[in-house]
VMD Tcl script that builds the backbone (N, CA, C; Angstrom):
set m [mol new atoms 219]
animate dup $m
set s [atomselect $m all]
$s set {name element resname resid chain x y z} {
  {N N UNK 1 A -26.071 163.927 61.943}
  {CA C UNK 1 A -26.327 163.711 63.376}
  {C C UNK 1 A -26.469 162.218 63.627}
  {N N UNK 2 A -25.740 161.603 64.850}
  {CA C UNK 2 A -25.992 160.242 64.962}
  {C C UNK 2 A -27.359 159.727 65.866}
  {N N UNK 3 A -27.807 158.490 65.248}
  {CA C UNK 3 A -29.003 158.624 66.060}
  {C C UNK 3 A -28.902 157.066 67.250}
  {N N UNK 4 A -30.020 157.197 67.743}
  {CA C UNK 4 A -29.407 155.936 68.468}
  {C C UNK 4 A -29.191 154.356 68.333}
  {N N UNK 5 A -29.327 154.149 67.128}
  {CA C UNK 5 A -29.112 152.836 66.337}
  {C C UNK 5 A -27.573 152.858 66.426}
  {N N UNK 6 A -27.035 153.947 66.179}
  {CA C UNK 6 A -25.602 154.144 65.716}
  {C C UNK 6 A -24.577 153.969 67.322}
  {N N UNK 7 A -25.425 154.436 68.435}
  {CA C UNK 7 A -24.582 154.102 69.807}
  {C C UNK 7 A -23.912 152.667 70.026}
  {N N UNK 8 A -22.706 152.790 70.759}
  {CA C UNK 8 A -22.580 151.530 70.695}
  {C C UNK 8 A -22.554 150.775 72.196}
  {N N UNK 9 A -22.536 149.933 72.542}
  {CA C UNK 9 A -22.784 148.869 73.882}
  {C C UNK 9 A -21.997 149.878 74.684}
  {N N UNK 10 A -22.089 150.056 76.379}
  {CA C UNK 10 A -21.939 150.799 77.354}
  {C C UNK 10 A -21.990 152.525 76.692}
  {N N UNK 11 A -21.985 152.716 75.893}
  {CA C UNK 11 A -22.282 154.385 75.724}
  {C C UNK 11 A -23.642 154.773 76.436}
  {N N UNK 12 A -23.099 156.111 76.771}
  {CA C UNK 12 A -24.266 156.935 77.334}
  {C C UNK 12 A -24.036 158.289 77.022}
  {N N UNK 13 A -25.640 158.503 76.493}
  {CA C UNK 13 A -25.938 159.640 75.219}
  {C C UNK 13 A -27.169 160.406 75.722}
  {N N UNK 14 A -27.186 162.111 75.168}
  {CA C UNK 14 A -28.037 162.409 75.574}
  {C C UNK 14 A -29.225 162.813 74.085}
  {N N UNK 15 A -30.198 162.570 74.584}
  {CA C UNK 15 A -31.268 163.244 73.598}
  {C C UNK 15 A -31.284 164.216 73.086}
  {N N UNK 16 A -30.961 164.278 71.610}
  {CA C UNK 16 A -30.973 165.822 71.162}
  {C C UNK 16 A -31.974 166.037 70.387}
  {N N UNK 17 A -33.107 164.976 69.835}
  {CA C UNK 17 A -34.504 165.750 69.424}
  {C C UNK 17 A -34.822 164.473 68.644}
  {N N UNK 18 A -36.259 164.256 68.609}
  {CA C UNK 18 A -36.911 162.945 68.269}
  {C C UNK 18 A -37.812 162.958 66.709}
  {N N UNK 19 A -37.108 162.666 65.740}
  {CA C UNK 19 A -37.763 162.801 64.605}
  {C C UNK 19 A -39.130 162.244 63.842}
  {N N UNK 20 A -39.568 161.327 64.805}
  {CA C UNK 20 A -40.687 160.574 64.355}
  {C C UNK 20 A -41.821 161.720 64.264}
  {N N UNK 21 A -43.376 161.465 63.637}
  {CA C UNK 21 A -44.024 161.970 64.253}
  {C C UNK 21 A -45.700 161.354 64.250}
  {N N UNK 22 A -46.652 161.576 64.462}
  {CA C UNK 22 A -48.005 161.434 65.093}
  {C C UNK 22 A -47.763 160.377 66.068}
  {N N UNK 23 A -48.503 158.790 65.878}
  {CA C UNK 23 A -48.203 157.964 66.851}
  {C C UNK 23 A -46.758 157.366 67.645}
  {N N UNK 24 A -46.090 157.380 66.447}
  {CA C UNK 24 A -44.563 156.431 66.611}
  {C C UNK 24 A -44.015 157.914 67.747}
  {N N UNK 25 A -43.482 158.734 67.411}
  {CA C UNK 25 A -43.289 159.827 68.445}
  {C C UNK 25 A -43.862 160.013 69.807}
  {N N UNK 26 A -45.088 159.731 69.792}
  {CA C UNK 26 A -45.676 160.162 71.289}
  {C C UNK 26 A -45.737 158.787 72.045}
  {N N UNK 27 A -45.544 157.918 71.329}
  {CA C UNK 27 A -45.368 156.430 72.096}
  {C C UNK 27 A -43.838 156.439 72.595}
  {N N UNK 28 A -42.923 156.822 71.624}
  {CA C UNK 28 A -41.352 156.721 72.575}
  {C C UNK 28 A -41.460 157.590 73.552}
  {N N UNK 29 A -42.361 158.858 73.137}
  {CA C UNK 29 A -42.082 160.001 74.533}
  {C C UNK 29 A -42.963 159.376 75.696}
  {N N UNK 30 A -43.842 158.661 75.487}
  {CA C UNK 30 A -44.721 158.041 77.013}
  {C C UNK 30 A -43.451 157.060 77.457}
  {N N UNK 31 A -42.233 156.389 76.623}
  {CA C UNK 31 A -41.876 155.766 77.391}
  {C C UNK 31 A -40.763 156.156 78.224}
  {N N UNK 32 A -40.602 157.674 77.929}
  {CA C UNK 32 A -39.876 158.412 78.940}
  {C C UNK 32 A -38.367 159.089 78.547}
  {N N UNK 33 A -38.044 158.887 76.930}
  {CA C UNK 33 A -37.359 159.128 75.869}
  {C C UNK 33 A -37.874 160.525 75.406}
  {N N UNK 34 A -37.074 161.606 76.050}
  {CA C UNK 34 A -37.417 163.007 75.555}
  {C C UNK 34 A -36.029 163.555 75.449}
  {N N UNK 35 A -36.434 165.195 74.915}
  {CA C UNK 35 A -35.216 165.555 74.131}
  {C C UNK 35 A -34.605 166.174 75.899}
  {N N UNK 36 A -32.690 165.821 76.073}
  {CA C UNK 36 A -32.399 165.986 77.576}
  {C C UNK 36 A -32.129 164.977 78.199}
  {N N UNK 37 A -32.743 163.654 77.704}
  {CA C UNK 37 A -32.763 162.967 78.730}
  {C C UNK 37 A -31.572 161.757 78.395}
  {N N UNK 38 A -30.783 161.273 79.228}
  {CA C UNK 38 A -29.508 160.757 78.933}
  {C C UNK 38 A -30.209 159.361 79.199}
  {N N UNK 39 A -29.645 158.425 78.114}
  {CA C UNK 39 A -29.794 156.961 77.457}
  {C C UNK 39 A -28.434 156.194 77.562}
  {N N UNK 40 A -28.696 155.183 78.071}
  {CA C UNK 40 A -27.382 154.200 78.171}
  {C C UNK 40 A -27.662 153.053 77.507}
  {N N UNK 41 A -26.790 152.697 76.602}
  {CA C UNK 41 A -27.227 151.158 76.089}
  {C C UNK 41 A -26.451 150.425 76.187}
  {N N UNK 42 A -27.658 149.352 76.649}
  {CA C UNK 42 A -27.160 148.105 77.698}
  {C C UNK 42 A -26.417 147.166 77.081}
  {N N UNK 43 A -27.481 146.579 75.984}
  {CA C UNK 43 A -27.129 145.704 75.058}
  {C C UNK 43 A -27.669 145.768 73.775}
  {N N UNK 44 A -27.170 145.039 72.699}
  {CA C UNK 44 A -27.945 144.518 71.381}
  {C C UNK 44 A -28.055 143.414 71.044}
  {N N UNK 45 A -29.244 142.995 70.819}
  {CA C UNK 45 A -29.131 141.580 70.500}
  {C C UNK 45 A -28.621 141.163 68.952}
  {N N UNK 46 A -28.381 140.079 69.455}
  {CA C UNK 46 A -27.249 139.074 68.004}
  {C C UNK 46 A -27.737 139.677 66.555}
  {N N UNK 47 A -28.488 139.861 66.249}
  {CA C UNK 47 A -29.001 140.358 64.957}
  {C C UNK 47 A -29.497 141.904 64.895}
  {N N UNK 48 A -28.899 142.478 66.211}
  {CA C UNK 48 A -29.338 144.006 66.129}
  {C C UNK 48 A -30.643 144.920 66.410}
  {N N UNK 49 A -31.586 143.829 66.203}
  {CA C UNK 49 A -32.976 144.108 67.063}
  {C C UNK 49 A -33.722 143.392 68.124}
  {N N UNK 50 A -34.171 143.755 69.220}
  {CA C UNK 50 A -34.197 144.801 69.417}
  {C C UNK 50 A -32.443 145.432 70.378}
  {N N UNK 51 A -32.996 146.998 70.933}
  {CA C UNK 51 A -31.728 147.336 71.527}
  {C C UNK 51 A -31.942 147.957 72.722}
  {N N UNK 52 A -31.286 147.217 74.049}
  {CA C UNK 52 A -31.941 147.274 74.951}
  {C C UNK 52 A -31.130 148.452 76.384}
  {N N UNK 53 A -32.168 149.634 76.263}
  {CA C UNK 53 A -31.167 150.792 76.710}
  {C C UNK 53 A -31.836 150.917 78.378}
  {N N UNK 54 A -31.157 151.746 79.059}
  {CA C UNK 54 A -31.175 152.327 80.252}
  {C C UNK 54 A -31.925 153.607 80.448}
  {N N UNK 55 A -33.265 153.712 80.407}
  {CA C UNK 55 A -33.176 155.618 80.701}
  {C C UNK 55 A -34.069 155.988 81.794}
  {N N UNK 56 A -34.141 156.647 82.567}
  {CA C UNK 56 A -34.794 157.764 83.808}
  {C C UNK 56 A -34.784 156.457 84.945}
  {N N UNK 57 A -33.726 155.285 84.991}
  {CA C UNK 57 A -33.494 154.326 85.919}
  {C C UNK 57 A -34.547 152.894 85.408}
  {N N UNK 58 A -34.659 152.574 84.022}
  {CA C UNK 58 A -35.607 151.355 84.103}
  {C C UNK 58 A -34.918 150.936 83.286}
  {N N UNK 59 A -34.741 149.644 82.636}
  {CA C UNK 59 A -34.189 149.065 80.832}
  {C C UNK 59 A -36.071 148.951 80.237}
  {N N UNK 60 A -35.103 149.228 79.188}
  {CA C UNK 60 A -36.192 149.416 77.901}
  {C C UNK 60 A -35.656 149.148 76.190}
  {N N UNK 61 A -36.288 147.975 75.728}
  {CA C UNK 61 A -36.007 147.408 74.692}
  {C C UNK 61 A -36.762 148.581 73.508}
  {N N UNK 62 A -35.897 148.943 72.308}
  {CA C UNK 62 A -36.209 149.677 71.416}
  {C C UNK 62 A -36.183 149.133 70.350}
  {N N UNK 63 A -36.682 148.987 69.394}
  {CA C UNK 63 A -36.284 148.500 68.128}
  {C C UNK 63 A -35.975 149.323 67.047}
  {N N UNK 64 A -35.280 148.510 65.691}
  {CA C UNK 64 A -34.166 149.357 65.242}
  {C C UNK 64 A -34.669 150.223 64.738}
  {N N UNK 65 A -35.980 150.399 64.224}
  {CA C UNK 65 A -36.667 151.342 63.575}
  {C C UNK 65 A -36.947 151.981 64.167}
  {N N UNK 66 A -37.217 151.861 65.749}
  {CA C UNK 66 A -37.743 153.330 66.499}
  {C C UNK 66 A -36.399 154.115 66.786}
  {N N UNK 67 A -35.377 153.391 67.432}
  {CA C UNK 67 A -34.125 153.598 67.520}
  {C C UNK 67 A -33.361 154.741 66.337}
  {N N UNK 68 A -33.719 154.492 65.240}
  {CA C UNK 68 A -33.419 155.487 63.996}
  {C C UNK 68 A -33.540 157.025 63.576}
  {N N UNK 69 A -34.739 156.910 64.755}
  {CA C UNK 69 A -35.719 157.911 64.792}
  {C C UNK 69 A -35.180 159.107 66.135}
  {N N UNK 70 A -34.642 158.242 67.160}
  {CA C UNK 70 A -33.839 159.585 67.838}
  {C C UNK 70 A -32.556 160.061 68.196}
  {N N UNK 71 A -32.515 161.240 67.636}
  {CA C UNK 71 A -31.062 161.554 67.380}
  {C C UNK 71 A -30.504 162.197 68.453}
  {N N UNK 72 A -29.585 161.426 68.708}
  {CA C UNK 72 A -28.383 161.855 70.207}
  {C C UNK 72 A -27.436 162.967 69.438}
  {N N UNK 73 A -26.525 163.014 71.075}
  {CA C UNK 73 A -25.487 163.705 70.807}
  {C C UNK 73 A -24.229 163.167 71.894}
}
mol reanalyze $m
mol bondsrecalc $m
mol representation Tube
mol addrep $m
């Protein structure tokens, strides 16, 4: 399954389930990153972190390690 590290610049992807879990998990889901919800990424910066996506109408910078953690489709 690809996750969203693997998207590439203008793609838009939807959430198919978030593998982290205790803190790292419920911190991406407060930021509005749930399973459903369609992600656009904007940009990446020059060295790949962080990666800065589109979701429920705001940008939101992810980094690559949280990024790893949820898997699109």
């Amino acid at each position: 399954m690809r996750t969203l590290r693997d998207v590439k610049v203008g793609e838009t992807v939807k959430v198919a389930k978030i593998d982290g879990t205790g803190p790292i998990k419920r911190r991406i889901m407060d930021m509005g990153i749930t399973k459903g919800v369609e992600v656009y990424v904007r940009k990446v910066a020059p060295l790949g972190d962080p990666v800065e996506v589109t979701v429920r109408g705001y940008e939101l910078s992810i980094r690559k390690a949280d990024a790893e953690i949820i898997q699109v489709q």
